[in-house]
C-alpha atoms as one frame of an Amber mdcrd trajectory, in Angstrom:
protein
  44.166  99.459  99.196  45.884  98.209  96.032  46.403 102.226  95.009  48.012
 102.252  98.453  50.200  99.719  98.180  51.057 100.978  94.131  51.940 104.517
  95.740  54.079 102.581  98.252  56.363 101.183  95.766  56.577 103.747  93.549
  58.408 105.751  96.529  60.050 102.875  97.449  61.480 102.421  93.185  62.023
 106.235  93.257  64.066 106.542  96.813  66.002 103.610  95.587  66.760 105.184
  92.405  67.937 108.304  94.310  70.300 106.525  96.756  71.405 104.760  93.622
  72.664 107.786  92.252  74.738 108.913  95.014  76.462 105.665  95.852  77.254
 104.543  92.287  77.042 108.157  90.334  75.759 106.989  87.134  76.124 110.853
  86.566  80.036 111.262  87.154  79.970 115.510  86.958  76.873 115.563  90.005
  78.324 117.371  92.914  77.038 115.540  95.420  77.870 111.917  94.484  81.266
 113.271  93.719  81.927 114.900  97.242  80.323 111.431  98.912  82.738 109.765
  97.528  86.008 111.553  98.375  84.168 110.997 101.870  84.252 107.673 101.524
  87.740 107.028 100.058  89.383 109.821 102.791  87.665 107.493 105.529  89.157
 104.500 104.204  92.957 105.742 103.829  92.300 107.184 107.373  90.956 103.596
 108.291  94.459 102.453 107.050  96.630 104.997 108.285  94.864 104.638 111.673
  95.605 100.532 111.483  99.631 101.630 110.763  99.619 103.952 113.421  98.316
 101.748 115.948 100.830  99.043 116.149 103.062 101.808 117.697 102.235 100.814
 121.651 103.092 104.207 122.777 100.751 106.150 120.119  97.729 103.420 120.797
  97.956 103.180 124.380  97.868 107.299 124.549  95.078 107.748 122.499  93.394
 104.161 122.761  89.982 105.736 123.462  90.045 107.828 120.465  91.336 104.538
 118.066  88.395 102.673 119.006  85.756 105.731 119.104  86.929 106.523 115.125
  87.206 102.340 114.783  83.659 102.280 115.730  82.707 104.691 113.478  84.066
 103.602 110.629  82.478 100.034 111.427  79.026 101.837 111.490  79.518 103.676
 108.629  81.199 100.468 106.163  77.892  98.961 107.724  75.665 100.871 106.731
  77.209 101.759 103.044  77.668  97.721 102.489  73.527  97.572 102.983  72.284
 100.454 101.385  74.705  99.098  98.265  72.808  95.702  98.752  69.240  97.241
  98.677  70.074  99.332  95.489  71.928  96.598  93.840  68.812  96.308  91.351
  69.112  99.636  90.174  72.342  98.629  88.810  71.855  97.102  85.010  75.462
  94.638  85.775  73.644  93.450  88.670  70.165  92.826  88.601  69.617  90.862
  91.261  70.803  91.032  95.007  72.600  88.186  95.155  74.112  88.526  91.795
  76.034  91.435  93.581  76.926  89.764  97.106  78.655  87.192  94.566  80.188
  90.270  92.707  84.172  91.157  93.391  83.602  94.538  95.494  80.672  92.968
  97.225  83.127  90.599  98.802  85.665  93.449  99.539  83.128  95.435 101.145
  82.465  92.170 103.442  85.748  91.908 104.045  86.026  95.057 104.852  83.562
  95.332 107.976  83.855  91.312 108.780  87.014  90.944 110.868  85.286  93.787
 113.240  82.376  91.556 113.268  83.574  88.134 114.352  85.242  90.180 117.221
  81.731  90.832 118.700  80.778  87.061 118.243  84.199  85.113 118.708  86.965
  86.135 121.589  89.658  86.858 119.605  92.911  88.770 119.725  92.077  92.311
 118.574  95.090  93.091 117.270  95.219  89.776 114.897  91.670  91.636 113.910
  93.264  95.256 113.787  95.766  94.102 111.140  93.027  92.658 108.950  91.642
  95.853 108.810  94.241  96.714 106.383  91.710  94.510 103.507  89.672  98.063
 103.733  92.414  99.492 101.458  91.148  97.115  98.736  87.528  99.154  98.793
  89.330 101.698  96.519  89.442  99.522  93.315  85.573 100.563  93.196  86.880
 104.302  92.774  90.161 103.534  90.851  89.990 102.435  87.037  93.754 100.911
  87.646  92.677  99.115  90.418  89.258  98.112  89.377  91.041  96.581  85.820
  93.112  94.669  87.826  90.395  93.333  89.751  88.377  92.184  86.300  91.515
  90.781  85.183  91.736  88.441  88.135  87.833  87.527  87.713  88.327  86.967
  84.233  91.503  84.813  84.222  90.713  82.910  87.381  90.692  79.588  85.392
  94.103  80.337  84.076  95.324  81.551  87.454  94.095  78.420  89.112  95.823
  75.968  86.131  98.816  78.248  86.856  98.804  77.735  90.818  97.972  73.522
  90.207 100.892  73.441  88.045 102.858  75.595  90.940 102.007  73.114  93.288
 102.921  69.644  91.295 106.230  71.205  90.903 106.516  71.845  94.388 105.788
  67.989  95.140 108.095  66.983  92.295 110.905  69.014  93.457 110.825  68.116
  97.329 110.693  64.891  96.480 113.418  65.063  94.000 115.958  66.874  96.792
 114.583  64.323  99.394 116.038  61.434  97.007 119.284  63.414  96.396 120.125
  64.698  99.604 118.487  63.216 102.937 121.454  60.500 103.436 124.354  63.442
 103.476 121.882  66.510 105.016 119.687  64.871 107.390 118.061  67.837 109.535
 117.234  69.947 106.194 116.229  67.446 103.745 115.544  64.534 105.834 111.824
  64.185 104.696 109.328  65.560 101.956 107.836  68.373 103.843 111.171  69.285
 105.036 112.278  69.681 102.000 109.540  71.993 100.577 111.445  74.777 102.243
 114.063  74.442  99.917 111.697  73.867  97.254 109.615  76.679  97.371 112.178
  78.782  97.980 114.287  77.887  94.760 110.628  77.533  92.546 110.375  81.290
  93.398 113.686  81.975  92.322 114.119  83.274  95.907 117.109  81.247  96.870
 117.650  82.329 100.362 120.638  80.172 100.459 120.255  78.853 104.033 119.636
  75.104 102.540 121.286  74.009  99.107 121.830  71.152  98.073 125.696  69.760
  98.299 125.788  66.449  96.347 126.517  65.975  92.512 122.766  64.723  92.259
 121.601  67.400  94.691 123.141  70.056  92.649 122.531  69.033  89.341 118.924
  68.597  90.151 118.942  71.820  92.232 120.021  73.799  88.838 117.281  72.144
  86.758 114.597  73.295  89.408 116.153  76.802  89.471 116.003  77.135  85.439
 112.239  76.003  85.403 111.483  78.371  88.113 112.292  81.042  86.503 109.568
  80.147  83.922 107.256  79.325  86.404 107.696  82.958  88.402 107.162  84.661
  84.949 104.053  82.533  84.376 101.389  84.790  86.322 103.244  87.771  85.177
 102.624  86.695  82.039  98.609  85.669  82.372  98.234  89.827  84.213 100.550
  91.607  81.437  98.120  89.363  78.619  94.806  90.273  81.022  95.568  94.178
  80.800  96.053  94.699  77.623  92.841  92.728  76.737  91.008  95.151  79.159
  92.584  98.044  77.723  91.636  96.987  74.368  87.986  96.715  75.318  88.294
 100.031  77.568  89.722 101.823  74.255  86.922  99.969  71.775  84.127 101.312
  74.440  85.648 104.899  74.012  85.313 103.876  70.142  81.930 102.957  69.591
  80.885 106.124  71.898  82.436 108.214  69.333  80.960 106.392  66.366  77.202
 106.831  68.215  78.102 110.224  68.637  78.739 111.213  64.719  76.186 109.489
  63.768  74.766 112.207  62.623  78.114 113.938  61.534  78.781 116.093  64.562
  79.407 115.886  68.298  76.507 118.147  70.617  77.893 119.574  73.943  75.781
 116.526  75.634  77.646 114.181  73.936  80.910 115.891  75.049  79.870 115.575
  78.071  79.169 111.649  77.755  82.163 111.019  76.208  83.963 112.829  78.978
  82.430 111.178  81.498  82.841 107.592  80.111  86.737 108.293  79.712  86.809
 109.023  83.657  84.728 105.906  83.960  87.442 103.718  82.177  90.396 105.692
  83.163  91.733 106.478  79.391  94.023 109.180  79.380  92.990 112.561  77.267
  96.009 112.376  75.005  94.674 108.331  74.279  91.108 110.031  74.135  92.216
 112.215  71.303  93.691 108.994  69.271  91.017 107.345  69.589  88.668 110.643
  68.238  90.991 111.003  65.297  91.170 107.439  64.418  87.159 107.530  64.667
  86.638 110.719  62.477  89.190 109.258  59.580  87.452 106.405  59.634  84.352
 107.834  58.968  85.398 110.105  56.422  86.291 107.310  54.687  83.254 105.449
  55.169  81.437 108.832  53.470  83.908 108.769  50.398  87.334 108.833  48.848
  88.565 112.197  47.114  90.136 112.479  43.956  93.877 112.919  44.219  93.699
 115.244  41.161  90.252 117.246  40.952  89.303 116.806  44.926  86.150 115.588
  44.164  83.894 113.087  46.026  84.497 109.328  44.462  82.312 106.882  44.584
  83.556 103.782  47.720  82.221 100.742  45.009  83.807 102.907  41.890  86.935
 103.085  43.723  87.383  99.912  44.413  87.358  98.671  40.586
């Protein structure tokens, strides 16, 4: 019985491993993972296009049956994909567990993905509001874009700073409605006559918007308006600022990866065609350009030339690193 239920498991392990391997390709040259996923992200721009296309009454009430034959295929499909990534999720060393991966960023998108379709069949709402979420199915590509997927690690890794960011947003919001309310209410009534009505304006100038339908039209108003405007500007440029610094970090970790490949590689002072191939495949993986590639290789090999020994400017020869140094 216990041999039984060994056997069992061991199919189970292997199957899981298998369906691993097509859904996540741990082997980025395999044909088939490859072709499954151009499936995969050709459904999901279709899934888009199809979302675009239907808010054109004329198009969607012509071919309404064939929308929500293809809608329901889709759903099926994102269905089962979103479970067969949650049974294999412990093949993945990033995510041992199960629920270390429904926590994960693309676990979430692929929730979002199918859950608007979902509530539909348990809560009677419009379909349309639901049709338009569908459009959160374009986020599934980060998983098969580096671009996209970087930007997605540098929003879970600077989520503290984005949230200090969006508190400070928001006290300068209060500050600045209540600042026009104090100025203006007396003079302009209907626009700044109270707090929230004045968040309009604030908001509005805070974003360096400035729509231009309210201003403000006192001295007090104005002068205050102007000091809002300048220390919007700074606050606009503040998330740029946290992205732009939360790039280049993940470059520079993308490009030390690519790095320390090369360095295991030359080891033993050469590169095999295997290693080629691993080195070619972890570039795709972290979407590093071949010219950047070849930097990087360069930098690596004069580095460990170096490491080896120094030559003599005059005879050529070897010199010794500690000699050298004296």
């Amino acid at each position: 019985m216990s041999n039984t239920l060994s056997s069992n498991a061991h199919i189970d392990e292997s199957l899981r491993a298998k369906v691993y391997w097509w859904l996540e390709r741990p082997d980025r040259n395999a044909f088939g993972p490859k072709l499954l996923e151009i499936t995969l992200i050709t459904l999901i721009i279709l899934n888009v296009s199809a979302v675009i296309i239907e808010t054109v009454d004329s198009i969607y009430q012509s071919w309404k049956f064939a929308f929500d034959l293809f809608e329901t295929t889709s759903l099926c499909i994102f269905i089962c994909e979103f479970l067969l990534r949650l049974w294999v999720a412990p093949e993945n060393p990033n995510t041992p567990t199960r629920i270390s991966w429904v926590r994960s960023p693309v676990a979430i998108i692929d929730l979002l993905a199918i859950l608007p379709a979902l509530l539909y069949l348990l809560i009677p709402i419009d379909l349309r509001i639901l049709r338009a979420f569908r459009m959160l199915r374009l986020l599934k590509l980060t998983r098969y874009s580096p671009a996209l997927s970087m930007l997605l690690a540098v929003f879970e890794e600077e989520a503290g700073a984005f949230f200090a960011g969006f508190f400070i947003l928001i006290l300068m919001l209060i500050f600045a409605a209540s600042g026009a309310w104090l100025a203006e209410h007396t003079v302009q009534p209907d626009a700044f006559g109270s707090i929230p009505s004045a968040m309009w304006w604030a908001v509005a100038t805070l974003t360096t918007v400035g729509y231009g339908d309210v201003t403000p039209i006192t001295i007090a108003g104005k002068i205050f308006g102007a000091l809002i405007t300048v220390i919007g500007i700074g606050m606009a440029a503040l998330p740029a600022g946290i992205i732009a610094s939360g790039l280049n970090e993940q470059i520079h970790r993308r490009r030390s990866s690519m790095q320390r490949e090369f360095r295991k590689a030359l080891e033993d002072g050469m590169i095999c065609e295997q290693e080629e191939e691993d080195i070619e495949a972890l570039r795709k993986q972290l979407g590093i350009s071949s010219r950047a590639a070849d930097h990087i290789r360069e930098a690596v090999y004069a580095e460990m030339k170096a490491k080896i020994g120094i030559t003599c400017p005059h005879c050529g020869e070897p010199l010794d690193h500690e000699n050298s140094n004296m």
